[in-house]
C-alpha positions in Angstrom: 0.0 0.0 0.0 1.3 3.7 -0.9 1.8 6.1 1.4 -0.7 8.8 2.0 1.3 11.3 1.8 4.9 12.8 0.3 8.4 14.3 1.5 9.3 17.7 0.1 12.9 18.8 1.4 14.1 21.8 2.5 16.9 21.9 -0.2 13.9 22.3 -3.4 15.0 25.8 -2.4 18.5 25.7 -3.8 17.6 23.0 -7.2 18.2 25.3 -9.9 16.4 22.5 -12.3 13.0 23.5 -10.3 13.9 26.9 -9.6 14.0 27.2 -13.1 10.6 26.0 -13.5 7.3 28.3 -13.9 4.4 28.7 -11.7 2.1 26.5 -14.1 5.6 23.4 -14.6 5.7 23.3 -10.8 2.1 22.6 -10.1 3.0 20.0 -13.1 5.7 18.6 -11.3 4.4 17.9 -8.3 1.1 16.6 -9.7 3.7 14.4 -10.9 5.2 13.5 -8.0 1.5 12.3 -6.2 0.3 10.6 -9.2 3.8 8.6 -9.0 3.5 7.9 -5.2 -0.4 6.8 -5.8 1.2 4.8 -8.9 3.4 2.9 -6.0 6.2 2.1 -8.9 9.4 3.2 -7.1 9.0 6.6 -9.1 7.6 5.0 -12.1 4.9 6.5 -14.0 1.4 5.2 -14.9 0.4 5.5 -18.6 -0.7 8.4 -19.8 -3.8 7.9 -19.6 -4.3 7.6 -16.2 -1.8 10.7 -15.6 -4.3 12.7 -17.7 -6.7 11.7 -15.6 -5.6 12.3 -12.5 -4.2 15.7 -13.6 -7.7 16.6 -15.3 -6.1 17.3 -18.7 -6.0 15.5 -22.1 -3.9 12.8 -23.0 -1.8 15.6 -25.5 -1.2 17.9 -22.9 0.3 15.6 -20.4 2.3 14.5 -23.0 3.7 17.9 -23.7 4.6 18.6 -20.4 6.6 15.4 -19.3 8.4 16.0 -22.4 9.1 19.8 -20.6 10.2 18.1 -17.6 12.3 15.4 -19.4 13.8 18.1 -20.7 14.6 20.0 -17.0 16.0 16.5 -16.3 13.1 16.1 -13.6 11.7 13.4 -15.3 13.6 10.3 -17.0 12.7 8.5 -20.0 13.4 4.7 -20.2 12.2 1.6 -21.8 10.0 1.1 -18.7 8.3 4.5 -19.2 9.0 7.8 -17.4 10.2 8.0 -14.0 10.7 10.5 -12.0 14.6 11.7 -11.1 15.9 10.2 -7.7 12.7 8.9 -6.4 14.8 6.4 -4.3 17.0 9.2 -3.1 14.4 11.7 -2.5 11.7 9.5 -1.7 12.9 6.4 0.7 13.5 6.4 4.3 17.4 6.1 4.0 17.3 3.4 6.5 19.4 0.3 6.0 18.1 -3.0 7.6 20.7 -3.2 10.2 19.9 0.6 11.0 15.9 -0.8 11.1 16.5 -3.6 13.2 18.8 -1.6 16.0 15.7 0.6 16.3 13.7 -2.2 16.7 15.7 -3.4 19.3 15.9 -0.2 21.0 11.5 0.1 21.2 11.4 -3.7 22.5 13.7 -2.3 25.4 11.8 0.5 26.0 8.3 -1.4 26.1 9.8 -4.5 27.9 6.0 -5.6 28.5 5.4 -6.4 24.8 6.7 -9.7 23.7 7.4 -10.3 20.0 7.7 -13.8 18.8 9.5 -14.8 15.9 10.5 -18.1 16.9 8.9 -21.0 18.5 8.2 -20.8 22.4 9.1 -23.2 24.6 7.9 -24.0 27.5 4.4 -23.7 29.7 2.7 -20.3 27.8 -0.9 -18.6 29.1 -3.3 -17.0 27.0 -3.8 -15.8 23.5 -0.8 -15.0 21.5 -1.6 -11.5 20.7 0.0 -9.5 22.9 1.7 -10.1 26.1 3.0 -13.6 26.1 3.4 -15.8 29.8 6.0 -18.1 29.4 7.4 -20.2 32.7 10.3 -20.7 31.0 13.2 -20.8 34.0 15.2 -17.7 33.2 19.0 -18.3 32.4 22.2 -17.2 33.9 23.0 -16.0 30.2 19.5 -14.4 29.4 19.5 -12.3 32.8 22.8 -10.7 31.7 22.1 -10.4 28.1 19.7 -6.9 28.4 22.8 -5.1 30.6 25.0 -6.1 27.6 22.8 -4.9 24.9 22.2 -1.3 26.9 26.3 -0.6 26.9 26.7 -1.7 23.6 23.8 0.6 22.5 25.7 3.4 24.7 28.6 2.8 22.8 27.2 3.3 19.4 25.2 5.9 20.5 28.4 7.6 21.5 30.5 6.3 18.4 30.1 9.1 15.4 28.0 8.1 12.9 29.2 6.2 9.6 27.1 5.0 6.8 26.6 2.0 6.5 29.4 -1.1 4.8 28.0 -1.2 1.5 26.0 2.0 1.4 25.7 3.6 -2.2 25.4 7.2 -2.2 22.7 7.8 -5.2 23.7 8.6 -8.5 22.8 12.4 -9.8 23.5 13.1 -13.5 24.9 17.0 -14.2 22.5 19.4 -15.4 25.2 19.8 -18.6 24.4 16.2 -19.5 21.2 15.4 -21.4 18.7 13.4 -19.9 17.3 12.2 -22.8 20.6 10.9 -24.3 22.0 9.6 -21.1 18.8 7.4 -21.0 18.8 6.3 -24.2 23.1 5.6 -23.7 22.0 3.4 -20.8 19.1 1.5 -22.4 21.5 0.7 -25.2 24.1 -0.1 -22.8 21.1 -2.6 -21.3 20.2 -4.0 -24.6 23.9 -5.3 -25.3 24.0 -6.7 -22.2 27.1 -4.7 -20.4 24.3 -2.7 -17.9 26.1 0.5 -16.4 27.0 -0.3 -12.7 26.8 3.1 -10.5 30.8 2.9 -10.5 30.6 2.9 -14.6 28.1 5.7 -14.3 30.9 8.4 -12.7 33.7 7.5 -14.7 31.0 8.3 -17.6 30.4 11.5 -16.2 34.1 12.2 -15.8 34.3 11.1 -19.5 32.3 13.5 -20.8 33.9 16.0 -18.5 36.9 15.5 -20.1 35.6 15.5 -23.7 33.6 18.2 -23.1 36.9 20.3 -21.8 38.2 19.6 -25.7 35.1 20.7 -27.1 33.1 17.8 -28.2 29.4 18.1 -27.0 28.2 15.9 -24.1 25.2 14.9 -26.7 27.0 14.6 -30.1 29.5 12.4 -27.7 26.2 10.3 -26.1 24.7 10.1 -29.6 27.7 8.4 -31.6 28.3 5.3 -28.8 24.5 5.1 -29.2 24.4 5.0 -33.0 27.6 2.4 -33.3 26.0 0.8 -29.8 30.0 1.3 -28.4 30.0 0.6 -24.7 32.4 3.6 -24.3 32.3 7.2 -25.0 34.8 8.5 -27.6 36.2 11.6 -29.2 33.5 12.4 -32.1 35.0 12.3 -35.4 34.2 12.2 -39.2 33.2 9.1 -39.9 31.0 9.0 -36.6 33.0 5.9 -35.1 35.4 7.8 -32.6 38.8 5.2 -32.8 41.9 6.1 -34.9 42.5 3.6 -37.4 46.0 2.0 -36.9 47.3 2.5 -40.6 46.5 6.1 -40.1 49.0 8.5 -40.8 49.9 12.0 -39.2 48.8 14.7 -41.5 51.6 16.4 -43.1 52.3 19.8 -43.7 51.8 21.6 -47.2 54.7 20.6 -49.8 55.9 23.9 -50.7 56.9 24.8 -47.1 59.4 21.8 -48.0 60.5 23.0 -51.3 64.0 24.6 -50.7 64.2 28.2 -53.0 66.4 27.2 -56.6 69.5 29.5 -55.4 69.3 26.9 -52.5 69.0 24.0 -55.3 71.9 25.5 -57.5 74.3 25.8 -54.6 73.9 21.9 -53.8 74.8 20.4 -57.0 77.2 22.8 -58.2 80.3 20.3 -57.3 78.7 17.2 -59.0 78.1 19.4 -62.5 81.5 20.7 -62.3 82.9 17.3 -61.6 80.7 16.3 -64.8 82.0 19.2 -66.8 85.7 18.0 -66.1 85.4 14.7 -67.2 83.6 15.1 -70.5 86.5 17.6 -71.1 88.6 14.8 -70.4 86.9 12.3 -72.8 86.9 14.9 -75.4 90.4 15.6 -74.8 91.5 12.0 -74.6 89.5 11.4 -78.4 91.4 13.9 -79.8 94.6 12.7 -79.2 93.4 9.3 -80.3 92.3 10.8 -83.8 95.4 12.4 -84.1 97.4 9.8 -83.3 95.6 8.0 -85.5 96.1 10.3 -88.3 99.8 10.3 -87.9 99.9 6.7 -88.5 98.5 7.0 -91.8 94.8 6.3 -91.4 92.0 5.0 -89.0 93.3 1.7 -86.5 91.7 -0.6 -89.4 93.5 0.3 -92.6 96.7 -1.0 -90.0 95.7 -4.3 -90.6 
C-alpha cells in the first residue's frame, strides 16, 4: 500500500532544475510527484492515460509537459516508461536493515511488556498470543545478563560518530550539462547489449564526458555516436562517426611547398657534381682527340693498319 502522503525537502529551495521551472511546470511537477507515489512504482509512471486523468487534462497535454520536464532532467525517459529523477533518493526512508533492526531493538527495550515472537516458544505459555505472552520458562544465567549487555553496547554506538553504512551507495545524480534524454537512451542501449552500467561505470562516464567536453566535443554529439555504433564507451567524435583512430592512419603532413628549398638553395647543392661532370667530359673529349690524331699520324684509321 502507498503512502498517503509525500516528502518535500528543504533543499527544493536551492535546485536550480525546479527553480527554473514556472508557476504553471511546478504545479505539473508535483502533480507528478502524487500521481507517481499513488502509482506505487518506485517513481515509475502510470500510462498516460491515467496521468491525464488524474491531472484533469487530455492525454496531448500531459504529453507535452513530461516532455518539458524530461527536458529539465526532472523526469527520466526509459524503456519502462517515465520515471521521476531520484525517487529512491528523495523518496525512501534512507534506512538500511541493520539501522531498522537496532531501532527495533531499542523500542522492545523500551516497552519491555510487549513480547514479540519470531521463533517457536518453549515451555508452559498462558493466553492468547496476541499481545503479552506468559511463558514459565526458568530464566538463564545468560538471558539475565544479556539486556545489561545490549544497553552498553547501544551506549557505545550511541556515543561512536556516525558512519554510513558497509556497502552504502550514495545515489547517483546526472549534471545538469548532461542530457537526460541521451544519457537514458546511452544506458538503455548499454542494457540492450547486455554490459548494464553499474553506479561505479556511471561516474567515470560523467568524468568522460567531462573531459571530452573540456576539448570541445558536445556531451550529446559524444552520447549520440556510442548510441548510433552501440560502443560501450564514450569517444572523441569524429568524421566518420566511429570515434577510434584507425591504426594504418598517418599524421597529416604539412603543405609541400613549405618543404620546397628556394632554386638559389638547389643551385648551390649540386654545383660540385656538375663541375665534376663538366671536367670529365672535357677529359673524354680531350682523350678522343689525341686518339684521332694519333691515328692520323699513323696513316689512317686503327683498321687500314691491318
Amino acid at each position: 500500500m502507498h503512502k498517503p502522503w509525500l516528502k518535500l525537502w528543504s533543499t527544493t529551495l536551492d535546485n536550480e532544475k525546479i527553480q527554473s521551472l514556472n508557476g504553471d511546470q511546478v504545479k505539473v511537477w508535483l502533480n507528478l510527484l502524487l500521481v507517481s507515489l499513488r502509482f506505487d512504482r518506485d517513481g515509475l509512471l502510470p500510462p498516460l492515460s491515467t496521468i491525464a486523468f488524474q491531472s484533469r487534462t487530455t492525454i496531448e497535454e500531459a504529453q507535452n509537459m513530461i516532455d518539458k520536464l524530461v527536458d529539465k532532467g526532472l523526469i527520466e525517459k526509459r524503456l519502462s516508461g517515465y520515471v521521476v529523477h531520484d525517487w529512491k533518493h528523495w523518496q525512501g526512508d534512507g534506512m538500511s536493515d541493520a539501522e531498522r533492526q537496532r531501532r527495533k531493538r531499542k523500542r522492545d527495550r523500551q516497552n519491555p511488556g510487549k513480547c514479540h515472537v519470531t521463533g517457536n516458544v518453549t515451555g508452559n505459555v498462558t493466553g492468547n498470543v496476541t499481545g503479552n505472552v506468559t511463558s514459565h520458562t526458568p530464566v538463564t544465567h545468560m538471558s539475565r545478563n544479556r539486556a545489561p549487555e545490549d544497553s552498553d553496547s547501544e551506549k557505545e554506538k550511541e556515543n561512536t560518530p556516525h558512519k554510513p553504512p558497509k556497502g552504502h551507495v550514495v545515489a547517483f545524480v546526472l549534471p545538469d550539462w548532461i542530457p537526460p534524454t541521451d544519457w537514458a537512451d546511452y544506458l538503455a542501449m548499454r542494457q540492450r547489449i547486455r554490459k548494464p552500467a553499474t553506479p561505479r561505470a556511471k561516474e567515470l562516464a560523467v568524468k568522460t564526458l567531462e573531459q571530452l567536453r573540456s576539448e570541445g566535443h558536445s556531451p550529446a554529439d559524444v552520447l549520440q555516436q556510442s548510441i548510433l555504433k552501440s560502443y560501450q564507451g564514450l569517444f572523441p567524435v569524429t568524421p566518420n562517426g566511429n570515434g577510434f583512430h584507425r591504426p594504418d592512419s598517418k599524421p597529416a603532413q604539412p603543405p609541400t611547398n613549405t618543404l620546397r628549398p628556394s632554386q638559389a638553395a638547389c643551385d648551390a647543392a649540386i654545383a660540385p657534381a656538375l663541375e665534376l661532370r663538366r671536367q670529365l667530359d672535357e677529359r673524354k673529349a680531350h682523350a678522343a682527340e689525341q686518339r684521332k690524331l694519333a691515328d692520323t699520324a699513323n696513316g689512317g684509321s686503327p683498321a687500314s693498319q691491318n
